[in-house]
C-alpha positions, -999 to +999 in steps of 0.1 A: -289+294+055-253+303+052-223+283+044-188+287+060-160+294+044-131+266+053-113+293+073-142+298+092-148+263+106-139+254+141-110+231+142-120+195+156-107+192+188-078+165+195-099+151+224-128+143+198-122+107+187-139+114+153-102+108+135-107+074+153-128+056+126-105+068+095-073+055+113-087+024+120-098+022+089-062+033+074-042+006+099-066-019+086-056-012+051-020-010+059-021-046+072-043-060+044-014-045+020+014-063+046-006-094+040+007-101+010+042-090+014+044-113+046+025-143+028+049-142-001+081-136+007+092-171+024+077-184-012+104-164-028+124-192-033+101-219-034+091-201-068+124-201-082+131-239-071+090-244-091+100-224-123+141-231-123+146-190-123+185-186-129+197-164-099+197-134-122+160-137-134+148-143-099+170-111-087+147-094-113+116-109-099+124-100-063+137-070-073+106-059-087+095-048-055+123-022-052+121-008-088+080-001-083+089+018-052+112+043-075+087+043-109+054+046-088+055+062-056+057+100-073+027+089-096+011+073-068+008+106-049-002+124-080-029+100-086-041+104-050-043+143-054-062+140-082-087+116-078-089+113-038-069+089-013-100+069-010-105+058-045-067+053-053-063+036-021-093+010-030-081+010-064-048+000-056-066-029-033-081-044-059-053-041-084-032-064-058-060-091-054-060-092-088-024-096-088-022-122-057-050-140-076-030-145-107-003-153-085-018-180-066-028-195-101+008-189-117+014-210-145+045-202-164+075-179-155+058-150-177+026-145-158+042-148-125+059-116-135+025-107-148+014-111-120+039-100-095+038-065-121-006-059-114+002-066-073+029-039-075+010-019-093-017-016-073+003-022-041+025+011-044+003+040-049-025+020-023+008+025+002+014+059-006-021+068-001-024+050+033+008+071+043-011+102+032-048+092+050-024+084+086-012+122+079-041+137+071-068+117+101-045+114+128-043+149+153-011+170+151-002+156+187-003+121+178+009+122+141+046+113+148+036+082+169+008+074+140+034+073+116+054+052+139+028+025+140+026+026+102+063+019+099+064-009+119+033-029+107+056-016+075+087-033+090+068-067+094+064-074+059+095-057+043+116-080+018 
């Protein structure tokens, strides 16, 4: 029996729907990561009236959010081109149930950044991978619109 090279495969066609399952699978992910950003931000500042954050340490805390997107999105990718958008992806998943678990049980002012710190840290390389798997399943015809999808489930849970 002999193999194909990669160059040698027919292309699937657009009209297949076997990109279908992926995507949906993808989108689902996406939302599951929106979930938590929509769930917690209105308990922003219900946190800092719980804990009596001074504006500048709840700035920090919020601002968390922003500072993973800079330190871990470049790593994120790396990680997914390494080990596979799958794994990093499910990884990432788990890291930010672990972090919305500690959350939810926040004690102290110290492991609600601890916890806040796992979510993100699972959250942003989970989000570059989903950005990677909508490139890489949906058909060049439809990518743009894919993408388009992505960033408003995206816009929903923004902070």
């Amino acid at each position: 029996m002999e193999t194909l090279t990669a160059a040698e495969k027919k292309p699937v066609q657009e009209t297949a729907l076997g990109w279908l399952v992926p995507f949906t699978a993808t989108i689902l992910a996406m939302m599951a990561l929106q979930m938590s950003n929509l769930g917690s931000s209105p308990l922003l500042k219900e946190a800092q009236r719980e804990f009596k954050m001074s504006a500048s340490l709840y700035g920090t805390f919020t601002g968390m959010y922003g500072l993973s997107a800079l330190l871990l999105s470049v790593p994120g990718g790396m990680l997914a081109k390494r080990f596979g958008e799958r794994r990093v992806m499910t990884a990432g998943l788990l890291m930010v149930m672990i972090g919305l678990i500690i959350l939810s049980r926040v004690w102290s002012v110290p492991t609600a950044f601890a916890g806040r710190a796992i979510w993100l840290l699972g959250y942003r390389p989970a989000f570059v991978c989903v950005m990677t798997a909508i490139a890489l399943t949906a058909p060049l015809s439809l990518r743009s619109r894919s993408m388009g999808i992505v960033g408003a489930i995206t816009a929903f849970g923004s902070e």
